[in-house]
C-alpha positions as CSV (number, residue, x, y, z in Angstrom):
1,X,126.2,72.2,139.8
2,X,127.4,68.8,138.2
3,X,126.3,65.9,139.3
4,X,123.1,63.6,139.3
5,X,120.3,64.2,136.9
6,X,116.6,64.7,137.5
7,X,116.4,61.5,136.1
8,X,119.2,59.9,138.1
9,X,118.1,61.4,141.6
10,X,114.7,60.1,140.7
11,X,115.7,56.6,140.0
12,X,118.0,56.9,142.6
13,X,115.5,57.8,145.8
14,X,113.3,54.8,143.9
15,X,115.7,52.5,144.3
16,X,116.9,53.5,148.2
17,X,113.2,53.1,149.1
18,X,112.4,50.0,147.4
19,X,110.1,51.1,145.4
20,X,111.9,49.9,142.1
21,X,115.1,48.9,141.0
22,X,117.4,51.1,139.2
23,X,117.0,51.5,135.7
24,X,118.4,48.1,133.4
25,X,120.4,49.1,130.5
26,X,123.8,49.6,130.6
27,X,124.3,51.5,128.0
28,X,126.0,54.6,128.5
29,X,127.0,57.3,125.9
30,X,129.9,60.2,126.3
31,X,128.4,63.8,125.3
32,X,130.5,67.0,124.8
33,X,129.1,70.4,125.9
34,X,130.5,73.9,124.4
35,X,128.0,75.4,127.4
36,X,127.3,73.2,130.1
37,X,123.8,72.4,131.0
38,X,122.1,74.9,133.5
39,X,119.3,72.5,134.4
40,X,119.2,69.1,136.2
41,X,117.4,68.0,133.1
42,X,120.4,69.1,130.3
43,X,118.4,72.2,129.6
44,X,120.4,75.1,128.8
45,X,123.0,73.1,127.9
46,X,124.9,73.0,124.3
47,X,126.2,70.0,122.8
48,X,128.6,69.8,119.8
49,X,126.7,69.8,116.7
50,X,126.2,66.8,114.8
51,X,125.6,68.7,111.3
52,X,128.6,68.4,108.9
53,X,130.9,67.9,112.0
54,X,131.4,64.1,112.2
55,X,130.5,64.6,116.1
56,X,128.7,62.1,117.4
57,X,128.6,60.8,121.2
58,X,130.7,58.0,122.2
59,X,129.8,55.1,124.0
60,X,131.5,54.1,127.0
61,X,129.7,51.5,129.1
62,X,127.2,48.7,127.9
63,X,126.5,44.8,128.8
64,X,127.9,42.0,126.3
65,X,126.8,38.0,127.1
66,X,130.2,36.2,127.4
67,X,130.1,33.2,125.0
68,X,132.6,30.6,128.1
69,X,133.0,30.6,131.1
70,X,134.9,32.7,133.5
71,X,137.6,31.4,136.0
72,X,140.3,32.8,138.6
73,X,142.9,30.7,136.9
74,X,142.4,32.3,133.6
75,X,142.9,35.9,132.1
76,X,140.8,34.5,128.8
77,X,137.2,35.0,128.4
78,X,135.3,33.4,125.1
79,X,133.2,36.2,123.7
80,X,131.3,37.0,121.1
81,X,133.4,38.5,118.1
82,X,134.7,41.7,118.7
83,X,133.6,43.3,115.6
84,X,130.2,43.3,117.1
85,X,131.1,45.6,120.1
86,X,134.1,48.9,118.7
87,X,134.1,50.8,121.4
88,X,135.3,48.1,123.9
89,X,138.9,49.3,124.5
90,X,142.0,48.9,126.9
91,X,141.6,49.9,130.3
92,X,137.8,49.5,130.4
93,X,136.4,47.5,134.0
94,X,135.1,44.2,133.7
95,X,131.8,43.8,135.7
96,X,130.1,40.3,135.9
97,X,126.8,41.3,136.3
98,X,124.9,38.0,136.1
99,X,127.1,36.9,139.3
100,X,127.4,40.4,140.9
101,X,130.9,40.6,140.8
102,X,134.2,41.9,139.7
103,X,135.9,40.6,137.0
104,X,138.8,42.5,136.0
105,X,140.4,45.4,133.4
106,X,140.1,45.1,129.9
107,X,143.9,44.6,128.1
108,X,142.7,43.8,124.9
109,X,140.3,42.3,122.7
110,X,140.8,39.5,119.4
111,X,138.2,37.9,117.5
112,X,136.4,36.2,120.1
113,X,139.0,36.1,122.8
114,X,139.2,38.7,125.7
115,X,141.9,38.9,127.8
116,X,142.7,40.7,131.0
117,X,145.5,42.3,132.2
118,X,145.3,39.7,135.2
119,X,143.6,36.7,136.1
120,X,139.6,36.7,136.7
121,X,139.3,38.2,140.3
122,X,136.2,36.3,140.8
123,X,134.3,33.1,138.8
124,X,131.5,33.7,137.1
125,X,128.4,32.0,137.7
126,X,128.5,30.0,134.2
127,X,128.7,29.9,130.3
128,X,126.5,33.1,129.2
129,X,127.0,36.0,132.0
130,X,126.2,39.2,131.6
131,X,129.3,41.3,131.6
132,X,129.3,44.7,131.8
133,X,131.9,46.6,130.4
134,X,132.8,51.2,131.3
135,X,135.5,53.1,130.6
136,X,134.9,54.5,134.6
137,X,136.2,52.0,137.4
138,X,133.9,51.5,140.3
139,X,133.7,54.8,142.2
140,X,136.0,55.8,145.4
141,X,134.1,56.7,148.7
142,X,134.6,60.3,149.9
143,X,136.8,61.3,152.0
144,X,138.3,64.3,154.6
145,X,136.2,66.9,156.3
146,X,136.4,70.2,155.5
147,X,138.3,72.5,154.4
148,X,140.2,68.7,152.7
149,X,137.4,66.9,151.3
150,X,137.6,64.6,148.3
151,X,134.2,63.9,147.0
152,X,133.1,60.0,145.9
153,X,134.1,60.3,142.4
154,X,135.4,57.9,139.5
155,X,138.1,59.0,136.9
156,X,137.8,57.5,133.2
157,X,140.2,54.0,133.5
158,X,140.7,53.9,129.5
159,X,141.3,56.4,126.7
160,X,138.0,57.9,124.9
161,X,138.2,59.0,121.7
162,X,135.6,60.8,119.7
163,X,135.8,60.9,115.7
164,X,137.8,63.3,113.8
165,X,136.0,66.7,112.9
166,X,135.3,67.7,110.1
167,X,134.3,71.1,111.0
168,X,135.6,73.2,113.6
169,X,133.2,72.1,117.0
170,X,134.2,75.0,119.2
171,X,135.2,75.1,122.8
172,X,134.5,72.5,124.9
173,X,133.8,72.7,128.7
174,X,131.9,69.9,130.1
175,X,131.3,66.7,129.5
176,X,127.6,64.5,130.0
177,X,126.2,61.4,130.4
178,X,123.4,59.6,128.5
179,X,121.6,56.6,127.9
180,X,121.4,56.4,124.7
181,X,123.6,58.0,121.1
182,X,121.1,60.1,120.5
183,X,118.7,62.0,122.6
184,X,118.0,59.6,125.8
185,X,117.7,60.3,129.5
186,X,120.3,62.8,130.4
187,X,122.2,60.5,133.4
188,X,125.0,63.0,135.2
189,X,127.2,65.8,133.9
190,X,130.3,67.2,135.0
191,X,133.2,69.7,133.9
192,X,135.9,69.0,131.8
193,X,139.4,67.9,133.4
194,X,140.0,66.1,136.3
195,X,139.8,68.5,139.3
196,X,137.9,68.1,142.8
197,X,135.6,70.5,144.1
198,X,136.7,72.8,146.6
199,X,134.9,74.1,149.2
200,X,136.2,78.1,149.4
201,X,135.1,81.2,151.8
202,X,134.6,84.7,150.0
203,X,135.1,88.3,151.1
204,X,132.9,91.2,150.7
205,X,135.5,93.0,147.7
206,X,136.1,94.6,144.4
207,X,136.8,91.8,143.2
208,X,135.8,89.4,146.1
209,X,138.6,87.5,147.8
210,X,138.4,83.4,148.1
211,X,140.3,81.1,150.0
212,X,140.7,77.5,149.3
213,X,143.0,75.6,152.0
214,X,143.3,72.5,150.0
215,X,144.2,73.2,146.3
216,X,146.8,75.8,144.8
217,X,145.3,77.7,142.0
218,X,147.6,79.2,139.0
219,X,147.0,82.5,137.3
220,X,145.4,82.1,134.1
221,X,143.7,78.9,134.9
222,X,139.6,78.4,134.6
223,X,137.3,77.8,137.6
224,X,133.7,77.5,138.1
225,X,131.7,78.1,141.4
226,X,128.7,76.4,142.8
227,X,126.6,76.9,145.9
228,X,127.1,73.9,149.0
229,X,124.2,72.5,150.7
230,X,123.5,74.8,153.8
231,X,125.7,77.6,152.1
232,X,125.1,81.2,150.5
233,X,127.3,82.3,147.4
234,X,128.7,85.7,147.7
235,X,125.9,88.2,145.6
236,X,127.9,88.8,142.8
237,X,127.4,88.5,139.0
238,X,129.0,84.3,138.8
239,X,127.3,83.3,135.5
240,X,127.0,79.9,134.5
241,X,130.7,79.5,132.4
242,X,134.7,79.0,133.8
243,X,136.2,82.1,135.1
244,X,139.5,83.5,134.9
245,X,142.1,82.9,137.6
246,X,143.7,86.1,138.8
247,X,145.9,87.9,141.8
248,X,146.3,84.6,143.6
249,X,148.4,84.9,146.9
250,X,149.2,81.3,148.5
251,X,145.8,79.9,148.9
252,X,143.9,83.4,148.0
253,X,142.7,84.4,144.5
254,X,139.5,85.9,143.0
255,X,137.9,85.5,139.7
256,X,136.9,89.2,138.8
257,X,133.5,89.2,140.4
258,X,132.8,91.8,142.2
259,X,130.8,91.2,145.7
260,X,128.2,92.8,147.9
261,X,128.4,89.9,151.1
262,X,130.3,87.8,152.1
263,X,129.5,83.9,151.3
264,X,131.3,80.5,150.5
265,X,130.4,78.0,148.3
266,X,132.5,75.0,146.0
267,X,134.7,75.9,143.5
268,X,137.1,73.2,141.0
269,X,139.5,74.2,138.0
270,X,137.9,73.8,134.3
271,X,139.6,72.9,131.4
272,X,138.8,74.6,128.1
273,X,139.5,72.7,125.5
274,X,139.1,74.1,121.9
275,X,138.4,71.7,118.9
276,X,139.1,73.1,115.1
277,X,138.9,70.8,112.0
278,X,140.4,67.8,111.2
279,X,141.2,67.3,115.3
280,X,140.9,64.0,116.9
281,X,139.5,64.3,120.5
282,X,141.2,61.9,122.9
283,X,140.7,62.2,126.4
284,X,143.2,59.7,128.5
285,X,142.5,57.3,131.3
286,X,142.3,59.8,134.6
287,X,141.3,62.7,131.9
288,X,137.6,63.1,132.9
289,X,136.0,62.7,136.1
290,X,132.5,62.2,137.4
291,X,131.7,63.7,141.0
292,X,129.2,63.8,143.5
293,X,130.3,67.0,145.3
């Protein structure tokens, strides 16, 4: 199941109980998985080799100290110079942490002067706040009731791109989050493309039978399962990678599982995305999405 970490949750129930506060740095780093990680801790997981591949984990979130002020009447924030700080790019979200508000979306970046693409939506509290900067947006609240529900969730605002390969790095299906470029506290994980989860009901068949009432799926595209809280999968052979789409009637399909009960569980669309040599990875803003399904 994607989502929160052991780490996260951990943090997480600290934090709602006040027994701590959540963990400080901001620093967050973009990981790609060629089998996605079968353990709340990143176990069983496989990330793209870093040996003769030029992969290498992008970061995507981190706090810089502005070097001026910040006003509503200005798009222009004095910074330190952007050499310092690469992977700031369009579209990224603006977070004044120091005053505990927001600030705006990253249009671009020169020297020591970065601009919005509107003016401040909030002043900062002086010369030397701490911004932090993500390539994720602040995350939507949930929505619907079954069988329509769109989980809270937050969709990549700017482009990510990863370095060229040199070798091929395989298939890539899922995507995680960490604190740090290499090794780290494994933070969330999710699969690749931007797709809800779906709650789905499933019939006792050769292959079993689901049906999903508020997405269409296509023949020939990749889903995963997962149980929901409360629920029971269908017994049948899952496994832990994307399954093909097959025989789908309006809002029926199966995957080619066969079943022994009846069940439901949550089921979204996966994209596989291969990478050979000499490719450039770039995932566009809206690409990649974090849920908490």
């Amino acid at each position: 199941m994607a989502g929160l970490s052991d780490y996260s949750a951990q943090a997480l129930i600290n934090w709602a109980t006040g027994n701590r506060s959540m963990p400080s740095t901001a620093n967050r780093f973009l990981a790609l998985f060629t089998v996605a990680p079968t353990g709340d801790s990143g176990s069983g997981g496989t990330e793209v080799s870093t040996s003769g591949t030029a992969y290498a984990r992008v970061q995507v979130a981190g706090a810089i100290t502005a070097a001026g002020s910040i006003s509503t009447g200005a798009a222009t924030i004095t910074m330190p110079n952007v050499s310092g700080y690469p992977w700031v790019v369009a579209g990224m979200n603006v977070y004044d942490a120091t005053a505990g508000v927001q600030i705006g979306t990253v249009l671009s970046w020169t020297a020591t002067t970065l601009t919005l693409t509107a003016n401040a939506a909030s002043n900062g509290s002086g010369s030397t706040d701490s911004l932090i900067f993500s390539a994720f947006p602040a995350a939507s609240a949930s929505s619907g009731t079954e069988p329509s529900v769109t989980p809270a969730q937050a969709a990549t605002g700017a482009a990510i791109s990863f370095p060229q390969s040199t070798a091929a790095w395989g298939t890539v299906v899922a995507i995680g989050v960490y604190d740090a470029v290499t090794a780290g506290n494994f933070i969330w994980f999710d699969w690749l493309g931007n797709y809800k989860w779906s709650p789905f009901s499933c019939t006792l068949a050769s292959p079993g039978v689901l049906t999903v009432n508020d997405v269409t799926f296509t023949n020939g595209q990749f889903a995963i399962v997962t149980a929901k809280f409360g629920g029971a999968l269908p017994t049948g052979t899952w496994g832990t990678t994307p399954l093909t789409v097959a025989g789908v009637s309006g809002q029926t399909f199966n995957l080619g599982v066969n079943t022994s009960t009846a069940g439901d569980g949550l089921v979204r669309q996966v994209i596989q995305q291969s990478v050979p040599i000499n490719n450039v990875v770039t995932f566009s803003a809206g690409q990649l999405i974090l849920s908490a399904a």
